[in-house]
C-alpha positions in Angstrom: -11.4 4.7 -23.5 -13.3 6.7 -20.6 -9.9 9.6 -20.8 -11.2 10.5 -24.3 -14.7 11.5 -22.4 -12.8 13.9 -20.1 -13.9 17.3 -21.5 -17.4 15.7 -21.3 -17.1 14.7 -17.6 -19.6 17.7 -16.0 -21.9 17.2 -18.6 -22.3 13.0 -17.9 -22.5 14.2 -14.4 -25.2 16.7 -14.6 -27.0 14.7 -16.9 -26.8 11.1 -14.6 -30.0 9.8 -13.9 -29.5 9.4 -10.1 -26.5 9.5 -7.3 -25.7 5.8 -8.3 -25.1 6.9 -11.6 -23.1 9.6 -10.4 -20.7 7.7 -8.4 -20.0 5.2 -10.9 -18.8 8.1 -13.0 -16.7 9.2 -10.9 -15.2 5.9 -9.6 -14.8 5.3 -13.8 -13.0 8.1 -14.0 -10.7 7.9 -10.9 -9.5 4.4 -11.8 -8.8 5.6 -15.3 -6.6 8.2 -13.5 -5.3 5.7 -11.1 -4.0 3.5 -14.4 -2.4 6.5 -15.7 -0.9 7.6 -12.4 -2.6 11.2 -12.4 -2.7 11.0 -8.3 -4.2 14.7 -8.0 -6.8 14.0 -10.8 -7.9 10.3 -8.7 -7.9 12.6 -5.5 -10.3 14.8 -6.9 -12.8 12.5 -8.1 -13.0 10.7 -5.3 -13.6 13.7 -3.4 -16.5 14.3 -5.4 -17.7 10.9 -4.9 -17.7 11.2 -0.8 -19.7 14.3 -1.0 -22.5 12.3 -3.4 -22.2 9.0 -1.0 -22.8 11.4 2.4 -25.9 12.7 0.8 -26.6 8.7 -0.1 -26.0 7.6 3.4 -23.8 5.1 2.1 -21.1 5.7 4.9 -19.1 2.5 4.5 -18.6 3.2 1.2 -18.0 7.2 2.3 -15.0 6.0 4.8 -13.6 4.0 2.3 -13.1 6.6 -0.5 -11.9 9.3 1.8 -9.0 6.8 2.3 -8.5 6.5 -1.2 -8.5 10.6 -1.6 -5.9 10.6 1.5 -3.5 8.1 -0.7 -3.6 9.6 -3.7 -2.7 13.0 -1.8 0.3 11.7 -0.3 1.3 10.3 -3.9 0.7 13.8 -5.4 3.1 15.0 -2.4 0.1 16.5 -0.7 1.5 15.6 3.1 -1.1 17.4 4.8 -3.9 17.1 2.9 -3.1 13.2 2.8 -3.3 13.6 6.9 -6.4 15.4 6.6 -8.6 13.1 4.5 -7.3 10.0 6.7 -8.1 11.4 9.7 -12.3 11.7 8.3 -11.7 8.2 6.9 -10.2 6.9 10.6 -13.2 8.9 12.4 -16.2 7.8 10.3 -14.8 4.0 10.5 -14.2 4.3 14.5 -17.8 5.7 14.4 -19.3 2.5 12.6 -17.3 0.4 13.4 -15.9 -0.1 10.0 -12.8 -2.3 10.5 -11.4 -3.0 6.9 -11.4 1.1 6.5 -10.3 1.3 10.5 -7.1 -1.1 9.8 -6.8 0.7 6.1 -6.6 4.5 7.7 -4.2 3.2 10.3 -1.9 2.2 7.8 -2.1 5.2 5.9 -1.5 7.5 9.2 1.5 5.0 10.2 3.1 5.4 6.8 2.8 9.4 6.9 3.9 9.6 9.8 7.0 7.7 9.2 7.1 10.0 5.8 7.3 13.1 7.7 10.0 11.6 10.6 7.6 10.8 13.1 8.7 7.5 13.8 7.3 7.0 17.3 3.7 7.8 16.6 4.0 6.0 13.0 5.2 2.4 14.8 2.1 3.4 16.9 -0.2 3.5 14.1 1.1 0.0 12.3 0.7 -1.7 16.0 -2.8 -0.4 16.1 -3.8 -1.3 12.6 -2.2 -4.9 13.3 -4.7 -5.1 16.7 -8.0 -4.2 14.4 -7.2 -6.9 11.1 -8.9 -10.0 13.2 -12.1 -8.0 12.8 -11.7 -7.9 9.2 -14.0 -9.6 7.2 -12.7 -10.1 3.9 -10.0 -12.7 4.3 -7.7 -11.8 1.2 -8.1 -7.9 1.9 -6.9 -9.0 5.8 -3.8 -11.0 4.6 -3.1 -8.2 2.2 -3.4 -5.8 4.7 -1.1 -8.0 7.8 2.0 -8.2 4.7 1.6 -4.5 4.3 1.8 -3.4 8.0 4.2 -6.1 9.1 6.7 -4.9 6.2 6.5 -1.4 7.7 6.3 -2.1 10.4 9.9 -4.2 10.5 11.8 -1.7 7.8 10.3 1.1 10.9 12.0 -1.2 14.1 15.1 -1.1 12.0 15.4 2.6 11.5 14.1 3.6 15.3 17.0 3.7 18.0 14.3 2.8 20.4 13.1 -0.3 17.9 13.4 -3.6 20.1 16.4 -6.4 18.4 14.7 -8.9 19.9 11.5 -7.9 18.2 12.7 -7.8 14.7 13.5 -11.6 14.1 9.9 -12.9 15.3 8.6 -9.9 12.8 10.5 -11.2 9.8 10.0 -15.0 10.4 6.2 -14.1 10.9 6.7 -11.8 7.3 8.0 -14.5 5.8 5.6 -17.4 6.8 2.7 -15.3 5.7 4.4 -14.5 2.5 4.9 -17.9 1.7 1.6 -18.9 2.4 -0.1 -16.4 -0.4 2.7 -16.7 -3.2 -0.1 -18.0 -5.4 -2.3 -15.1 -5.3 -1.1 -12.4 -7.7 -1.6 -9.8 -5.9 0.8 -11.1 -3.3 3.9 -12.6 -4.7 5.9 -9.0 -4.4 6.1 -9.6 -1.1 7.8 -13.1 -1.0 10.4 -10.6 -3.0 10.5 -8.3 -0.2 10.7 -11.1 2.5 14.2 -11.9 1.2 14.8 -8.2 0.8 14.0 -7.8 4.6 16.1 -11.1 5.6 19.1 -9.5 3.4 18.7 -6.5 5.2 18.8 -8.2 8.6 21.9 -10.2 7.7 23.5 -7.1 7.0 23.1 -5.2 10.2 24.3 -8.2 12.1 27.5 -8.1 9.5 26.8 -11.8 7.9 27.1 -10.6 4.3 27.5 -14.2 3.4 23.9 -14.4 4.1 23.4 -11.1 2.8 24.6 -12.4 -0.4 22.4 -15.6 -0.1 19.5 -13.9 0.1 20.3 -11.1 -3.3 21.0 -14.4 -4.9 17.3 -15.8 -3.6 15.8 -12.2 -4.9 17.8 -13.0 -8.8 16.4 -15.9 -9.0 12.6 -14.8 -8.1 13.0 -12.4 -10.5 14.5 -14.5 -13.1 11.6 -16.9 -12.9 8.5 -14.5 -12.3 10.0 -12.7 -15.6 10.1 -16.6 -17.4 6.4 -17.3 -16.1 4.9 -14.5 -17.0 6.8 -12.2 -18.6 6.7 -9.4 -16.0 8.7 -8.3 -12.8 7.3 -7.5 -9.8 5.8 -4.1 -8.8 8.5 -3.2 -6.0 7.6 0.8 -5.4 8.5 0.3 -2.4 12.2 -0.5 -2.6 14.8 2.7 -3.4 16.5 2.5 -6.6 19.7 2.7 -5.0 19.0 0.2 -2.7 21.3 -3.1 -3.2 17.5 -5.1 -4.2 17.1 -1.7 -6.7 20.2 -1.9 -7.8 19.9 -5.6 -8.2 17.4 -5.5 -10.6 18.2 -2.5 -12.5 21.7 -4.6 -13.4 19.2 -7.3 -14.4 17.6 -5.7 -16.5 20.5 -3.9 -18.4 21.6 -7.8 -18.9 18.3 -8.3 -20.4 17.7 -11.1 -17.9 14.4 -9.6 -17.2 
């Protein structure tokens, strides 16, 4: 219900009893944005929001939702203003000593970079964020962020001509093991899906599409049985429709199998 107090936004602002108040109007309204996938409208309130933490001195907090204005940038296909708003996130963390938002901003610049062809400097940027997770504190938020860079960091190695074979395998199997290991959080269980999306992908550049076809199999039947348990699919954004996993599961579900 906070959409239908839109039009009123300004006037709850103005009329908020302190800065506290103030930013948890804004961070209402940004994750109401953020459910309805309005990336430009998220952006802006949490640009708001930094300005009212810098004037709280509440920098932690300040780093963290300039990396959240830099996401929703590059969602809303705002390349360079994505860069910008990272790169205040990556300085105010270095200057703190902020890891989470450190290994967070690192990410985010890896994955740009990659986005605009940079491939060299974005590997760069995934190494670097892999270096600062020990220092993370919150354990889930750490293994969250590890899945993330390691699966970008592998589908990266594969694109790059310069990307080491020999570095690939130990990626994956390393993937994998930490994919396993959180399949009962929520949150996670997309990327034991993408493990055997990666493992099918490596099988295919070494030309065993026996295994290949193994490991599609492996994905159908993950599917099949997330969709059983719970009634849902898994949140794969990441994979290209016309990918052999997208077009796996768009077959499944014109089959009605899920």
């Amino acid at each position: 219900g906070v959409l239908a107090w839109e039009g009123k936004m300004e006037a709850l602002l103005a009329g908020a009893v302190d800065d506290e108040a103030r930013v948890a109007i804004l961070d209402a309204f940004g994750v109401a944005h953020t459910e309805t996938q309005q990336h430009g409208k998220v952006a802006s309130c949490y640009e708001r929001q930094v300005d009212v933490l810098g004037t709280m001195e509440l920098f932690r907090d300040q780093a963290f939702s300039m990396a959240i204005v830099s996401h929703h940038l590059h969602k809303a296909g705002d390349i360079a203003g994505a860069r910008k708003w990272v790169a205040r996130a990556s300085h105010l963390a270095r200057e703190h000593a902020f890891f989470e938002t450190q290994c967070q901003s690192s990410i985010q610049l890896g994955i740009l970079d990659l986005t605009e062809g940079h491939h060299e400097e974005g590997i760069d940027n995934l190494r670097h964020a892999l270096t600062v997770i020990e220092f993370v504190e919150d354990e889930e938020k750490a293994k969250y962020f590890e899945l993330d860079i390691l699966y970008n960091l592998f589908k990266a190695l594969m694109k790059h001509p310069s990307g080491d074979p020999a570095e690939l395998e130990p990626l994956l199997c390393r993937f994998e093991e930490k994919a396993k290991a959180s399949s009962t959080i929520p949150l996670f269980q997309h990327f034991r899906f993408l493990a055997h999306d990666l493992r099918m992908t490596l099988h295919g550049r070494h030309g065993d599409m026996d295994a290949a076809q193994e490991e599609l199999e492996a994905m159908a039947e993950l599917a099949r049985r997330k969709h059983k348990e719970a009634g849902e699919v898994f949140n794969l954004g990441l994979l290209h429709p016309s990918s052999p996993t997208g077009l796996l599961l768009k077959g499944m579900r014109d089959k009605g199998e899920i």
